[in-house]
C-alpha positions in Angstrom: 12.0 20.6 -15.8 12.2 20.5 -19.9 15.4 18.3 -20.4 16.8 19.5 -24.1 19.7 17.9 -25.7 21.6 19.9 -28.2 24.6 19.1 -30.4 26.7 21.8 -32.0 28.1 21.6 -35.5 27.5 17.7 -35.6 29.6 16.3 -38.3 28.5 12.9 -39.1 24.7 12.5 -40.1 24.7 9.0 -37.9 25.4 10.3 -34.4 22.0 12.2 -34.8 20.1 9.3 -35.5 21.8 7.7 -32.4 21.5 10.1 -30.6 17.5 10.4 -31.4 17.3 6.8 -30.4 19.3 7.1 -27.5 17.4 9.8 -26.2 13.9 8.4 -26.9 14.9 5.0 -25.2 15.4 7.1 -22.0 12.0 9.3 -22.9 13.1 12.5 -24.0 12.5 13.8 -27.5 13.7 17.6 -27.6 16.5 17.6 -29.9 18.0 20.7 -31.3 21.3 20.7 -33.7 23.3 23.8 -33.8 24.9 24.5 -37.5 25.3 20.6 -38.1 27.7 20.0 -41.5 24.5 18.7 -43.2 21.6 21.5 -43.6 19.1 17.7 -44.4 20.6 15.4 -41.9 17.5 15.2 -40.2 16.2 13.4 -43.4 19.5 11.8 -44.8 19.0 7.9 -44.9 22.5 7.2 -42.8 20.3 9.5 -40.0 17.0 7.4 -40.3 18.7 4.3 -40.0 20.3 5.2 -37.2 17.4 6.5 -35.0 16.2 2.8 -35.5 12.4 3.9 -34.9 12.9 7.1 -33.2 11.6 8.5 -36.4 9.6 10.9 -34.1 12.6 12.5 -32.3 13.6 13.4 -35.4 10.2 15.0 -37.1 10.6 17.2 -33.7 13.9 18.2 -34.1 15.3 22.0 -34.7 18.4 23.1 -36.4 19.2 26.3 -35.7 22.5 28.7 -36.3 23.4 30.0 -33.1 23.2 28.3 -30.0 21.3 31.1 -28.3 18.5 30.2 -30.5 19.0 26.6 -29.1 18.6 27.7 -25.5 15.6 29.6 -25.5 13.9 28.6 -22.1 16.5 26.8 -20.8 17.8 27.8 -17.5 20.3 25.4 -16.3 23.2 24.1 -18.4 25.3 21.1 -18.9 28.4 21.2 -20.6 29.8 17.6 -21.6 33.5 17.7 -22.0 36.2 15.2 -20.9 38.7 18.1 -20.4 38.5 20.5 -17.7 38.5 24.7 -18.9 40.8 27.0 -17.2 37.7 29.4 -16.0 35.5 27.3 -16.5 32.8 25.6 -14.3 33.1 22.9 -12.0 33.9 19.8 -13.5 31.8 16.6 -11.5 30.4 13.3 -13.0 26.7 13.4 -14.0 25.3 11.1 -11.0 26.8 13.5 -8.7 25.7 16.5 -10.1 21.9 15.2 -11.1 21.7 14.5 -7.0 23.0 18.1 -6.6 20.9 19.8 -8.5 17.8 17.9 -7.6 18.4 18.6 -4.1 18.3 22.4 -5.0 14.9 22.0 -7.0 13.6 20.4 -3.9 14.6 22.9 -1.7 13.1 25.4 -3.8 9.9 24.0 -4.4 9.9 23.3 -0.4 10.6 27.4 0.2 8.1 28.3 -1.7 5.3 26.2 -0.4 6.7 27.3 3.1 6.1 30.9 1.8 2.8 30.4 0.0 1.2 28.9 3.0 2.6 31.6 5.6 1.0 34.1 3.0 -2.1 32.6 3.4 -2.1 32.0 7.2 -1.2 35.7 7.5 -3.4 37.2 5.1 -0.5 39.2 3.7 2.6 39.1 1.3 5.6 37.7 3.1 8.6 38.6 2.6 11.3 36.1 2.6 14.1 36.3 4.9 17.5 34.5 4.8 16.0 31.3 6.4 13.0 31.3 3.9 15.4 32.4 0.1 16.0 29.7 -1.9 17.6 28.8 -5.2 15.3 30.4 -7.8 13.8 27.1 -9.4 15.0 25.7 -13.2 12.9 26.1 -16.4 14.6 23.7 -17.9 17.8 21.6 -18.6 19.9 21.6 -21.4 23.0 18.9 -22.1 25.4 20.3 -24.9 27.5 18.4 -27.0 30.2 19.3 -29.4 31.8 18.1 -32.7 32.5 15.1 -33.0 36.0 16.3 -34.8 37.1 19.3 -32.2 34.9 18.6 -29.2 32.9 21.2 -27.2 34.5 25.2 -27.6 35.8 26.9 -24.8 33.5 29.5 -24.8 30.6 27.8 -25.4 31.6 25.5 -21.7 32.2 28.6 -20.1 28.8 29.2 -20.7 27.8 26.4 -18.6 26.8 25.6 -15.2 28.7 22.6 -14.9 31.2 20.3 -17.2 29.6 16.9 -17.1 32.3 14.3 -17.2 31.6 10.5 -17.6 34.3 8.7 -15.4 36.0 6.5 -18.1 38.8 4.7 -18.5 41.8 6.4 -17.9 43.8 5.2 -20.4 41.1 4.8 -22.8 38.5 7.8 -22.1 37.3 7.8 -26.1 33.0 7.5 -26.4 31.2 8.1 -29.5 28.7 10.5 -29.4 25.8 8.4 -29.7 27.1 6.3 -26.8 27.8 9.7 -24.9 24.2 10.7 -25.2 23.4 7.4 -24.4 25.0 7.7 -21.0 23.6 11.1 -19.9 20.3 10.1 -20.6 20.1 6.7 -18.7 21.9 8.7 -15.4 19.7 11.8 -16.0 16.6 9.2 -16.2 17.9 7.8 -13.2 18.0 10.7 -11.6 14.1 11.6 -12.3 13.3 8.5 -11.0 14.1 6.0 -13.8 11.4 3.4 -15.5 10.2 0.2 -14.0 11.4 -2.5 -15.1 8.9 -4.8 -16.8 8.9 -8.9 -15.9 9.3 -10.9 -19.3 5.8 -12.7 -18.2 3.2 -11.1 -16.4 2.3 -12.5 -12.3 0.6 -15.2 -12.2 -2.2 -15.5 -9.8 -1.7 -17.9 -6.9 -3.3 -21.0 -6.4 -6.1 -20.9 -3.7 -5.4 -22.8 -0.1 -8.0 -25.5 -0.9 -6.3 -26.2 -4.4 -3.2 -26.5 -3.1 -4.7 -29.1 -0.3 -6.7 -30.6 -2.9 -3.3 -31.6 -5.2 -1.4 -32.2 -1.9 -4.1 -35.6 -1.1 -3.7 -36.2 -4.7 0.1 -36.5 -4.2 -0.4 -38.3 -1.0 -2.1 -41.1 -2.8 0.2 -41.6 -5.7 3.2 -41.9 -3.4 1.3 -44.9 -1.9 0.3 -45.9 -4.8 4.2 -45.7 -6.1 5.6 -47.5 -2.7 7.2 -43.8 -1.8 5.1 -43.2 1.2 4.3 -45.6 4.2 0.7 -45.0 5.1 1.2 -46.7 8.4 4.8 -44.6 9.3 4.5 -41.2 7.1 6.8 -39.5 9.6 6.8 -35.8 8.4 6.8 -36.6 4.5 3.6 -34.4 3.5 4.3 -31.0 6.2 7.7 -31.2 4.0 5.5 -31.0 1.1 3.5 -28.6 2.1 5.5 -26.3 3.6 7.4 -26.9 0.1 4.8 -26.1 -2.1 3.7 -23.0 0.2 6.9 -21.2 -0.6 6.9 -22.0 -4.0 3.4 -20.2 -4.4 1.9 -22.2 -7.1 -0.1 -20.8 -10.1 -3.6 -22.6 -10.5 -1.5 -23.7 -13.9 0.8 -25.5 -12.3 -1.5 -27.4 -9.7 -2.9 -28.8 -12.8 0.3 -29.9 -13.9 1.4 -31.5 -10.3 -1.8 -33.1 -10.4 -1.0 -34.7 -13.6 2.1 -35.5 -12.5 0.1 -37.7 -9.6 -2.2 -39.4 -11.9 0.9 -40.7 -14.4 2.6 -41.7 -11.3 -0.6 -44.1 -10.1 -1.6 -45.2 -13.8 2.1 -46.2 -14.2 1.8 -48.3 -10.7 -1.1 -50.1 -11.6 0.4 -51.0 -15.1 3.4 -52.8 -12.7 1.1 -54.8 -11.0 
């Protein structure tokens, strides 16, 4: 499914750079303003310095008049509006209706296989009963936001499929809008399966069995050599060790270091003696 995000009559030229950043961060980049105040806010510096490098989000962008023209092939639509409509449509948080409506895409995409492959086992056109009909499947998704000043119309949630409502604060239920983008995107995001998330350091390789052995015996000779281990009564000193440095999972790096480690330790107990 497309996932579009559209703002309607946006009044501060900011809130569409954050919202191009927010968006991109999440990685989606169809952004389509509705009558904003400023006919150049996609090229007004407050705007640009707001998308913080999202610069392409931007060059994308469409402004349009009407918000039909904003929802040309978009199929399934999300109202975001804090206060419920009298009329209007059902009013859940976006986690729970993400999981919703991507158990309906999967049970659409699962029908039609199911019919496909009875077509082709048959030879002939099937046609579906009420076992087989599913939900017919989304072109596309489209998250609406309204003014800043007055919020989303009434007519334009009534519209919708659903009124996405971010579970606040009760006493304090105020977002910006770049923040309130922010939010959909990351749960939406989530939803599709999300990004990995990325170690600050890549792996590093393990050490081999016989390198670990070899710095093990390199240990066992400084501890002699230090008066730490009792050759003649080493109890269970080095399977401690070894069992330690098993879990630990050492990188070749740091076998090097341990075995440096050992070598100061004897050099400083031959300077004693």
């Amino acid at each position: 499914m497309k996932t579009r995000f559209i703002l309607i009559q946006t009044s501060h030229a900011g809130n569409v750079g954050a919202a191009a950043r927010a968006m991109k961060t999440m990685g989606f980049g169809d952004l389509v303003l509705v009558a904003p105040r400023w006919a150049n806010v996609l090229r007004r510096e407050e705007t640009i310095q707001r998308a913080s490098g999202a610069l392409d989000v931007l060059e994308n962008a469409r402004i349009v008049d009407t918000l039909d023209e904003a929802l040309d092939g978009i199929s399934h639509l999300c109202a975001t509006a804090m206060t419920p409509r009298d009329f209007g449509p059902p009013t859940r948080t976006p986690r729970e209706h993400f999981e919703l409506l991507l158990k309906r895409e999967h049970k659409s995409e699962c029908s039609r296989r199911h019919l496909a492959d009875l077509a082709l086992e048959g030879g002939l056109p099937v046609v579906p009963g009420p076992a087989d009909e599913a939900p017919a499947p989304e072109t596309g998704v489209a998250f609406l936001f309204g003014s800043e000043r007055f919020g989303m119309a009434n007519d334009d949630v009534y519209r919708c499929h659903v009124a996405l409502s971010i579970p606040t604060n009760p006493g304090f239920g105020s977002l910006n809008l770049g923040a309130a983008i922010q939010v959909i995107a990351y749960e939406w995001r989530l939803a599709l399966g999300g990004f990995p998330v990325r170690d600050a350091a890549p792996a590093a390789d393990r050490a081999d069995a016989a390198q670990v052995a070899g710095m093990l015996a390199h240990w066992e000779r400084a501890l002699v050599d230090i008066g730490f281990l009792d050759p003649a009564a080493p109890k269970k000193l080095m399977p401690r060790l070894n069992q330690l440095f098993n879990r630990a999972q050492p990188s070749p790096e740091e076998i090097h270091i341990l075995r440096g480690v050992a070598k100061a330790m004897t050099e400083a107990a031959r300077a004693k003696r």
